[in-house]
N, CA and C of each residue as an Amber inpcrd file, in Angstrom:
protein
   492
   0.8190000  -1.1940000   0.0000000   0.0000000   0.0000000   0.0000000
   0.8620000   1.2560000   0.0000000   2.0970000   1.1730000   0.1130000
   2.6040000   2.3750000   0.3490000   2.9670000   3.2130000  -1.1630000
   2.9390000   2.5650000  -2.1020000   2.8530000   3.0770000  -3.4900000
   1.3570000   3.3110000  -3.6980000   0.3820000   2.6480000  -2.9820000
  -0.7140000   3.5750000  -3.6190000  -1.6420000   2.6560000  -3.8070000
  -0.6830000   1.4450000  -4.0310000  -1.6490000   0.2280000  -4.2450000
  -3.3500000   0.1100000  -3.7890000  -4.3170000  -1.0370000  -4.3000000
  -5.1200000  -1.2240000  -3.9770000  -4.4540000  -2.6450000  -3.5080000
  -5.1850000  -3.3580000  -1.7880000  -5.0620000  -4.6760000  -2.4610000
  -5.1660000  -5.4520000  -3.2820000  -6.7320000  -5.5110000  -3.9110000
  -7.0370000  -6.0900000  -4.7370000  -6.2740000  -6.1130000  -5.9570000
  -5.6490000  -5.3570000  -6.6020000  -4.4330000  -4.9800000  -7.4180000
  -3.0630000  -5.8840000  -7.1000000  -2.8730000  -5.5370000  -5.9390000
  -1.8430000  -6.5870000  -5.3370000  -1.8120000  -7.8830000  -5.3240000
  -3.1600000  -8.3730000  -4.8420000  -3.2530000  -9.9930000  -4.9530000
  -3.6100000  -9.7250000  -6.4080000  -4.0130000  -9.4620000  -7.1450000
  -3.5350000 -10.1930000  -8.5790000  -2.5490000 -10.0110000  -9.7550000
  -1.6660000  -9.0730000  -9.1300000  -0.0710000  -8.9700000 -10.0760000
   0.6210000 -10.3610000  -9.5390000   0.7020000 -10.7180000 -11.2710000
   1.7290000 -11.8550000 -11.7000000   2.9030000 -11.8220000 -11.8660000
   3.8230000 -12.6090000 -11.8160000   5.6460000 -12.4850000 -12.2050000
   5.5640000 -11.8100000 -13.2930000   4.5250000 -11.5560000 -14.5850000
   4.8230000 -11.0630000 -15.8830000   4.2330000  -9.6230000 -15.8720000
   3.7120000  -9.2060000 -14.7170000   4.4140000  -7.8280000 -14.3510000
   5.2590000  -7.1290000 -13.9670000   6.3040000  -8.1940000 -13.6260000
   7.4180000  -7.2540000 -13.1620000   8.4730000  -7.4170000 -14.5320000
   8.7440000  -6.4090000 -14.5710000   9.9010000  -6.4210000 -15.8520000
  11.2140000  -5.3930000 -14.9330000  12.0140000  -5.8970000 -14.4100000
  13.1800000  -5.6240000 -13.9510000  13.0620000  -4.5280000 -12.5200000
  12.8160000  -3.7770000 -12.2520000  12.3850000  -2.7860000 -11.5620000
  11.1460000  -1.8530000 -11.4280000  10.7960000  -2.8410000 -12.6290000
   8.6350000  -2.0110000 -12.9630000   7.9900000  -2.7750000 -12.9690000
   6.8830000  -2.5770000 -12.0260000   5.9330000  -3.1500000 -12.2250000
   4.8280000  -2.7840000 -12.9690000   4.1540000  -3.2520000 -13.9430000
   2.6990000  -2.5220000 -14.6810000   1.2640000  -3.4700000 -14.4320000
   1.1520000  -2.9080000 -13.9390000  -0.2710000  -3.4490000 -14.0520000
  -1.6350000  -2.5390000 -14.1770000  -3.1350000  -3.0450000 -14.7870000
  -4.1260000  -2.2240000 -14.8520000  -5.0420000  -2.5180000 -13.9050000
  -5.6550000  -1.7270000 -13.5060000  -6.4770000  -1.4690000 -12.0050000
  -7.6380000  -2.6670000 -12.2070000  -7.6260000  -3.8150000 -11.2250000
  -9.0190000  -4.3810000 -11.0820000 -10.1450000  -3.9610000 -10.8720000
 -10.2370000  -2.4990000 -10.8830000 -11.7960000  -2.0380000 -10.1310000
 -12.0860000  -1.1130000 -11.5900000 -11.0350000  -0.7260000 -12.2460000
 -11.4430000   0.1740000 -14.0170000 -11.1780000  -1.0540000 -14.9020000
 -10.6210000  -2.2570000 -15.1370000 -10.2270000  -2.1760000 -16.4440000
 -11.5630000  -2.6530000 -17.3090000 -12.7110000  -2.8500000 -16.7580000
 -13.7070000  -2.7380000 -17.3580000 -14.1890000  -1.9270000 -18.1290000
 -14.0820000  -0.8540000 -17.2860000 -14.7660000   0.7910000 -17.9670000
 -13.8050000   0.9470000 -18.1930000 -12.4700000   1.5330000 -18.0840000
 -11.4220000   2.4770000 -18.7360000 -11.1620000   2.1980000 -19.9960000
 -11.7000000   3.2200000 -20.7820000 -11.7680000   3.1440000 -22.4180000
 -10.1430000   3.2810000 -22.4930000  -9.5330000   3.6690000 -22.1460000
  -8.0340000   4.0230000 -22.1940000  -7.0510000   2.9740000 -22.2770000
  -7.8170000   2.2010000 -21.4970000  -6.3590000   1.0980000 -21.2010000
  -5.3290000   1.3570000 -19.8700000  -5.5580000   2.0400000 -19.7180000
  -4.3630000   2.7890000 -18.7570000  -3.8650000   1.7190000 -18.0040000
  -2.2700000   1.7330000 -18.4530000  -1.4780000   0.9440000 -17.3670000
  -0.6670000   1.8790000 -16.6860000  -0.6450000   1.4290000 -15.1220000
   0.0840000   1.9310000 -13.7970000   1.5680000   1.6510000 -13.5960000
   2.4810000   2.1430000 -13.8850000   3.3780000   1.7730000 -13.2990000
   3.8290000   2.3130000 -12.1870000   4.9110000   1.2390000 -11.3420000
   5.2210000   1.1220000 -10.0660000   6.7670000   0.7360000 -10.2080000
   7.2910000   1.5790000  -9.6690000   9.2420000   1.6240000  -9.8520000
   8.9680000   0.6080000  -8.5560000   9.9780000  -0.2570000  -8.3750000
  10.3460000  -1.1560000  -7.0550000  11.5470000  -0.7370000  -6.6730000
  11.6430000  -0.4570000  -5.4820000  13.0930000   0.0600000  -4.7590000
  13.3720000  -1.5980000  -3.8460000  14.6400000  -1.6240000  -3.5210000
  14.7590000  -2.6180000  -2.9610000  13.6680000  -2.9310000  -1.8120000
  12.9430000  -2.4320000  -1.0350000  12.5270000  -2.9090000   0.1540000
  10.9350000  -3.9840000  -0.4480000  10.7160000  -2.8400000  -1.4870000
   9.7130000  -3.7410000  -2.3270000  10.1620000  -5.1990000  -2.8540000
  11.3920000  -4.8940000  -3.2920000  11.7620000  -6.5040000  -3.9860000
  11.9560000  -7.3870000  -2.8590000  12.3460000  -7.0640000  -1.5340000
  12.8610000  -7.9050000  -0.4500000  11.2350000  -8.5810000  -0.1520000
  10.3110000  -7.7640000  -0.2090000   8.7980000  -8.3260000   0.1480000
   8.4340000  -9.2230000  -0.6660000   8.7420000  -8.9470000  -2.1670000
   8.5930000 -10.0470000  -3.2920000   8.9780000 -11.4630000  -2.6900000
  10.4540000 -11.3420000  -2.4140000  11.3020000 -12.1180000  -2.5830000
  10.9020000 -12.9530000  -1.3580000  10.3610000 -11.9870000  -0.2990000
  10.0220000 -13.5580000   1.2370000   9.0160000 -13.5290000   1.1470000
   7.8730000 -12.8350000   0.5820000   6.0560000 -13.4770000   0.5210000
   5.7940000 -14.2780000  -0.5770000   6.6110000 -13.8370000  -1.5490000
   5.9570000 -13.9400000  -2.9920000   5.9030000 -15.4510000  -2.9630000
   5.1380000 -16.0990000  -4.2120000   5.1630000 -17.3200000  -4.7190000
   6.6590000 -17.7920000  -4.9310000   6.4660000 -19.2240000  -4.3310000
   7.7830000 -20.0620000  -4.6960000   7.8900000 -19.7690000  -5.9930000
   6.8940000 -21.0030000  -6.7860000   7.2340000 -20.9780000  -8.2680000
   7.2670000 -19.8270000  -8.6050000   8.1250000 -18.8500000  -9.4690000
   7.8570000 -17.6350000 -10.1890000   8.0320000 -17.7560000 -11.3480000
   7.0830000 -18.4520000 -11.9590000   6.5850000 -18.6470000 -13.0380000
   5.8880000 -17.1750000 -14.1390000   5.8000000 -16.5210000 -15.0180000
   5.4830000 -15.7320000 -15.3280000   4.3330000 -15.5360000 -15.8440000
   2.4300000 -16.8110000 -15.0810000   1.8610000 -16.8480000 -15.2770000
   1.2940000 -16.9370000 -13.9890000   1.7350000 -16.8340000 -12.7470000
   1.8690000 -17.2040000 -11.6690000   1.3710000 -15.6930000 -11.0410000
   0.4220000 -15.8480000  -9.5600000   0.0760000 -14.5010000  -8.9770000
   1.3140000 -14.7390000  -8.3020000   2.1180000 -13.5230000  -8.1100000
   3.3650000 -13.5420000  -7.0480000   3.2070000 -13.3370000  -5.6620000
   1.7380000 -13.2120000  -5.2950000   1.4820000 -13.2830000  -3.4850000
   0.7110000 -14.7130000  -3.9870000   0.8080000 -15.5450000  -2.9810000
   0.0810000 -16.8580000  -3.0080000  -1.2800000 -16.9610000  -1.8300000
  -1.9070000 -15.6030000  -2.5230000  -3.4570000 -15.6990000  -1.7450000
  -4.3300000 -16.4000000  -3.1580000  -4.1570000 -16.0070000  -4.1730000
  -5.2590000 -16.4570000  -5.3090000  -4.0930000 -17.7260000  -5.9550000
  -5.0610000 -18.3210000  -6.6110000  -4.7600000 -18.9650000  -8.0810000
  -5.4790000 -19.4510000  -9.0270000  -5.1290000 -19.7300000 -10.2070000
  -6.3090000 -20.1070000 -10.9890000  -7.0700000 -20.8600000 -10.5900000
  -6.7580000 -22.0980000  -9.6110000  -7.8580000 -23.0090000  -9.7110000
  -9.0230000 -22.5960000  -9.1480000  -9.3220000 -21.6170000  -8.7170000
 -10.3380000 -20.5930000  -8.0280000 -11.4670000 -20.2230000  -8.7150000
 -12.3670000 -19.7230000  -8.4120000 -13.4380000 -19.7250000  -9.7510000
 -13.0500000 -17.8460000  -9.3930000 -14.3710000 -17.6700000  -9.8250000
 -13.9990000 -15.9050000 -10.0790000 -15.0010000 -15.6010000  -8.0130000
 -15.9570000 -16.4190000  -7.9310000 -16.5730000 -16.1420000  -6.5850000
 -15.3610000 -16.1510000  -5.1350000 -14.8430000 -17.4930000  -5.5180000
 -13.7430000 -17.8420000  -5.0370000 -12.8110000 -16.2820000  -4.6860000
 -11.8320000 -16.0820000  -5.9270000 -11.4950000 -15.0040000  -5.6720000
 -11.6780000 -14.0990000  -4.8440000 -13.2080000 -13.5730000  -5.1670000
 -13.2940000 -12.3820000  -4.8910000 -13.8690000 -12.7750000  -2.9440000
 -13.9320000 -13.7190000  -2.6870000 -14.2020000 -14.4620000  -1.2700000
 -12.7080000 -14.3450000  -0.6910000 -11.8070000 -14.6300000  -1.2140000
  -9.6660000 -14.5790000  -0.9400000  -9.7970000 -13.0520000  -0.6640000
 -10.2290000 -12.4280000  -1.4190000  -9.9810000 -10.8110000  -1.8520000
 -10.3380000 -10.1950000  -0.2550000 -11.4530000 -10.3930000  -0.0080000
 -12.3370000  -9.7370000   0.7780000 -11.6480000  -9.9080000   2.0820000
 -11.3800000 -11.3910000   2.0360000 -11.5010000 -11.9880000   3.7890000
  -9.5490000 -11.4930000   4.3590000  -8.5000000 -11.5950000   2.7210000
  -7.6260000 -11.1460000   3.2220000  -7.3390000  -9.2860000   3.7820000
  -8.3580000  -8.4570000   3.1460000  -8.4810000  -7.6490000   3.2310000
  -8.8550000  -7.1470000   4.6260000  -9.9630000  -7.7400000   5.2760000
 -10.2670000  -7.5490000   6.2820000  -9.0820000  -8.3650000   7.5430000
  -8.5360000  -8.9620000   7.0180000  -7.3750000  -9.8350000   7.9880000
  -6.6680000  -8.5360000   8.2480000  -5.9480000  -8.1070000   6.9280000
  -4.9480000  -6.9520000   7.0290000  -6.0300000  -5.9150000   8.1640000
  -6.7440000  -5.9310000   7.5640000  -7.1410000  -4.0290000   8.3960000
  -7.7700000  -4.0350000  10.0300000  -7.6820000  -5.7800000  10.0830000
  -7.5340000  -6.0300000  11.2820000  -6.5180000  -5.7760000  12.1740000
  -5.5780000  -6.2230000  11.7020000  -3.9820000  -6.2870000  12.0870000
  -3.8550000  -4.4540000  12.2290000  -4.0410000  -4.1080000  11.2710000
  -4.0990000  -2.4400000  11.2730000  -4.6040000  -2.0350000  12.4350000
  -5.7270000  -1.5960000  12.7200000  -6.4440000  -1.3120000  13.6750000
  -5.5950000  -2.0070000  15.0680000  -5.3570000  -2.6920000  15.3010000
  -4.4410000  -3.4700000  16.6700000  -3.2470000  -2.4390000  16.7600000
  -2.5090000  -2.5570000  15.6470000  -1.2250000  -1.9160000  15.5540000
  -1.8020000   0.1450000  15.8580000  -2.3990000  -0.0540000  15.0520000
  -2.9420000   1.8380000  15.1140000  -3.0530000   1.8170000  16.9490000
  -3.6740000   1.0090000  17.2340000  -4.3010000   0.9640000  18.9470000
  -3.1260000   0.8740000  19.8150000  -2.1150000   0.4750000  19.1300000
  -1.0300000   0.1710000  20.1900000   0.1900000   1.0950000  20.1240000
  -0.2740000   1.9590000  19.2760000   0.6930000   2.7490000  18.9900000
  -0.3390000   4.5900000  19.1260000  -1.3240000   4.3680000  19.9750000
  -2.1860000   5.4370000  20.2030000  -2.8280000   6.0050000  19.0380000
  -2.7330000   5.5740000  18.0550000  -3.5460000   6.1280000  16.6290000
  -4.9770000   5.7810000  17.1250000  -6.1680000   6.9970000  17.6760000
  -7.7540000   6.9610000  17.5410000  -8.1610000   6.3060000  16.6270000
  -7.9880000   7.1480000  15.2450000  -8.4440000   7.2120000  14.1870000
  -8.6720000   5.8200000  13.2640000  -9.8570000   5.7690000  12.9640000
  -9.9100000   4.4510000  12.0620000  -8.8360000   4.6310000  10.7620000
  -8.2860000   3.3890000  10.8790000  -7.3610000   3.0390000   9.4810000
  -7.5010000   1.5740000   9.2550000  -7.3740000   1.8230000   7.4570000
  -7.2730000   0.1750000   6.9280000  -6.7620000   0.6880000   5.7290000
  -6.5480000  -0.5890000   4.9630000  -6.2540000  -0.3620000   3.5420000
  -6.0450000   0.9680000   2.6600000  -7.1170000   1.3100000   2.8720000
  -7.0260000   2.1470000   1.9580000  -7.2110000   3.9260000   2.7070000
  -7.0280000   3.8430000   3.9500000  -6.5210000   4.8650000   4.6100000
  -4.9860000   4.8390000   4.3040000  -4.1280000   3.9390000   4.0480000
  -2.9610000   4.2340000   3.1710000  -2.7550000   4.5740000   2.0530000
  -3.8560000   4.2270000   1.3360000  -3.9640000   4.8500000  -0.3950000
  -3.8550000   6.4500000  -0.2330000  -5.0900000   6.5930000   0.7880000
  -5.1280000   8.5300000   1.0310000  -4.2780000   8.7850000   0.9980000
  -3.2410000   8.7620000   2.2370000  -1.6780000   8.8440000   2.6830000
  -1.3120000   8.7420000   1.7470000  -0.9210000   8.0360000   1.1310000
   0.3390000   7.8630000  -0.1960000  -0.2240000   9.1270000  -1.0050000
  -1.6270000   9.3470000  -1.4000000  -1.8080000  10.4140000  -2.2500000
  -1.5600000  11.9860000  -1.9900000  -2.1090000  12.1610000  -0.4860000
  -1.5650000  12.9970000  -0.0240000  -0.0640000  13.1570000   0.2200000
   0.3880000  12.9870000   0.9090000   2.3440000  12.6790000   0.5890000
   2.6380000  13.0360000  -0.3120000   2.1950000  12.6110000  -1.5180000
   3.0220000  12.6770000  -2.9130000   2.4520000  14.0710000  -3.6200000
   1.0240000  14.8220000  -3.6480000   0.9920000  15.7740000  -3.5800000
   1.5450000  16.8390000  -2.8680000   1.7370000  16.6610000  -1.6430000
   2.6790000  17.6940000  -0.7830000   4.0610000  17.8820000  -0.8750000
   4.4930000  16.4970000  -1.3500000   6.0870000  16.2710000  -1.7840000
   6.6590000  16.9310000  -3.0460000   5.5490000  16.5850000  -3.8370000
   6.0270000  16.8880000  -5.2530000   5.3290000  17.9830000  -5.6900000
   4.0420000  18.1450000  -4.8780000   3.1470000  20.1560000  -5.6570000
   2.0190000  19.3190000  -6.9180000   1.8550000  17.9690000  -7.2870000
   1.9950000  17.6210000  -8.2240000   0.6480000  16.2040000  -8.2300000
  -1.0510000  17.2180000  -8.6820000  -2.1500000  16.3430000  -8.0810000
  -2.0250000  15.4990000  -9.7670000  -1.5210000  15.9810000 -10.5070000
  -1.6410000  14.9910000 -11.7580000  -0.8130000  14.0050000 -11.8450000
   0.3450000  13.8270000 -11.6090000   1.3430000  12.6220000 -10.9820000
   0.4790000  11.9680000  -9.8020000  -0.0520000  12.6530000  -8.8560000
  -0.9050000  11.2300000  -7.6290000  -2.3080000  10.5070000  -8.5080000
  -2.6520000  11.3680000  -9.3150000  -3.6220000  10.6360000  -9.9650000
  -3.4720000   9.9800000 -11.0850000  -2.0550000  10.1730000 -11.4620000
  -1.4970000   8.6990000 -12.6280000  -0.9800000   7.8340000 -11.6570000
  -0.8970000   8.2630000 -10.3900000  -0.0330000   6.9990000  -9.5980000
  -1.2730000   6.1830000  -8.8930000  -2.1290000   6.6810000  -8.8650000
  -3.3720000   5.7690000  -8.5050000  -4.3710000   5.1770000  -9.0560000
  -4.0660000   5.6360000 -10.7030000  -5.2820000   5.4980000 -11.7680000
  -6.5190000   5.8070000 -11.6840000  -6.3280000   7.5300000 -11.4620000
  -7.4960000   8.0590000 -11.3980000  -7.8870000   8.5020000 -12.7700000
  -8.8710000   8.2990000 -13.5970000  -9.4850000   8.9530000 -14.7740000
  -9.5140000  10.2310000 -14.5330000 -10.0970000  10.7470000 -13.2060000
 -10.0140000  12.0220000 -12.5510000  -9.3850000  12.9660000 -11.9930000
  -8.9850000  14.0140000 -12.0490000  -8.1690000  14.3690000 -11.1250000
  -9.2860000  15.0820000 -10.0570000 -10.5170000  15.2490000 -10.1320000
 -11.6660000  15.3190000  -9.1630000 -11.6480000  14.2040000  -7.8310000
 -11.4700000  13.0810000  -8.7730000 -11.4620000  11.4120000  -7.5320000
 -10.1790000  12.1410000  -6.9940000  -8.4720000  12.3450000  -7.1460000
  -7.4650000  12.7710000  -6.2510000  -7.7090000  13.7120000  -5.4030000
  -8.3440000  14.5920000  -5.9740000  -8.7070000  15.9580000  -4.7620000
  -9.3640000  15.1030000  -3.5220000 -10.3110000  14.3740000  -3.9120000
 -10.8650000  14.0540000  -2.8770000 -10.5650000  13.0490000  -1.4920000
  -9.2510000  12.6770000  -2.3490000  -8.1740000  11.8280000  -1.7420000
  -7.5590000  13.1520000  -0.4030000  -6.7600000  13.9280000  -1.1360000
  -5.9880000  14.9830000  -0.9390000  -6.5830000  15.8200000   0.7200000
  -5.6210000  15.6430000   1.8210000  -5.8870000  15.4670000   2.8810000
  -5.6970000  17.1040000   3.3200000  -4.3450000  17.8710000   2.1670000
  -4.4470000  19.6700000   2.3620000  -2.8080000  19.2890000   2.7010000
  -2.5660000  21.0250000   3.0960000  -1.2240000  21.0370000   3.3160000
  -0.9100000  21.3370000   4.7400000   0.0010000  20.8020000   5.2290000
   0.5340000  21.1990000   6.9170000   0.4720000  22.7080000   6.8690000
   0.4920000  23.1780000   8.2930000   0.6730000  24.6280000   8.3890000
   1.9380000  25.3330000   7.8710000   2.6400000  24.2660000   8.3870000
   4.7690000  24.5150000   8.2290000   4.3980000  24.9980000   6.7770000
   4.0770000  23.6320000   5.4540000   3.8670000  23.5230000   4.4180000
   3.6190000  25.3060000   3.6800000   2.3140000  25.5030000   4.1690000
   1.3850000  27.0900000   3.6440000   2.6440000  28.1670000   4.4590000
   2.9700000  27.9900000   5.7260000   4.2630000  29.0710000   5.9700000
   5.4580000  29.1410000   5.1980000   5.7810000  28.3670000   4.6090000
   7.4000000  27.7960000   4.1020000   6.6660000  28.6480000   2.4090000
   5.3110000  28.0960000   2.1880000   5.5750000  28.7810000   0.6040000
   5.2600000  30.1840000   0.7620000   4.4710000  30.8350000   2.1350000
   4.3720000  32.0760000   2.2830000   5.4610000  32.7740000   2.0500000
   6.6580000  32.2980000   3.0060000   7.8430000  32.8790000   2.5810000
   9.1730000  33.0300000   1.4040000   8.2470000  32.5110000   0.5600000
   9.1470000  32.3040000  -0.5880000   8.1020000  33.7540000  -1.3820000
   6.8850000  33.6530000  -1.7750000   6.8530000  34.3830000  -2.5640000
   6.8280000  35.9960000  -1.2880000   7.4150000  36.2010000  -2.8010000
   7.9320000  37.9660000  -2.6540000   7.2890000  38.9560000  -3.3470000
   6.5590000  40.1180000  -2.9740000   5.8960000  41.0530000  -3.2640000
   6.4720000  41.8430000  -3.6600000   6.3800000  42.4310000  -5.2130000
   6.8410000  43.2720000  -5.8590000   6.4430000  44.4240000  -5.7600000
């Protein structure tokens, strides 16, 4: 999740998405509707490949899901039954960890998607890069992601611009 990911995205990238340091894949929740096609890419820095490398599927076969929650022999109900129940495992685990570390606030899944979008807008100035990094058709859907800027953030650019 920290690229932006969806799970559902995650459990179903195969070895024949990764091509050396990229990953591409197209969003399970658009590639229905997206007249576009739009594929996502995802640079892997080492800490990503180290996760590959101790979760992923033994076989890495290049037809193969590289997390070993799905596989073909699954029907499509199946799946989406893997999808759900690992989902809620994770945001279980979340919620424990948030609690033990004094975080109130509800978080799961995709309270990291926000995060990553926000971050990368504040980092970079840059809502059309978070919404190719999340495969938004929209850049309306990113805004709504988009959490605002720290105070520091709005002071630091106050003091840059200069009044002529």
């Amino acid at each position: 999740v920290c690229n932006g990911m969806n799970i559902k995205d995650i459990l179903q990238l195969r070895y024949k998405d990764i091509d050396g340091d990229k990953l591409s894949f197209r969003r399970a929740k658009t590639s229905h509707t997206d007249k576009t096609k739009r594929v996502i890419t995802v640079y892997l820095d080492e800490f990503t490949h180290s996760v590959i490398n101790e979760y992923g599927n033994e076989l890495k076969t290049s037809t193969n899901y590289i997390f070993p929650i799905l596989n073909d022999s699954l029907t499509t109900e199946e799946k989406y039954a893997k999808t759900n129940n690992f989902v809620r495992y994770i945001n279980q685990h979340f919620k424990k960890y948030a609690e033990s570390v004094g975080v109130d606030e509800k978080v799961s899944t995709y309270s990291g998607r926000h995060s990553f979008a926000t971050r990368l807008i504040q980092e970079c100035g840059s809502i059309e890069m978070a919404s190719e990094a999340l495969g938004h058709s929209s850049i309306g859907t990113t805004i709504g992601y988009f959490a605002g800027f720290e105070d520091t953030a709005k002071q630091e650019f106050a003091n840059k611009i200069k009044p002529y």
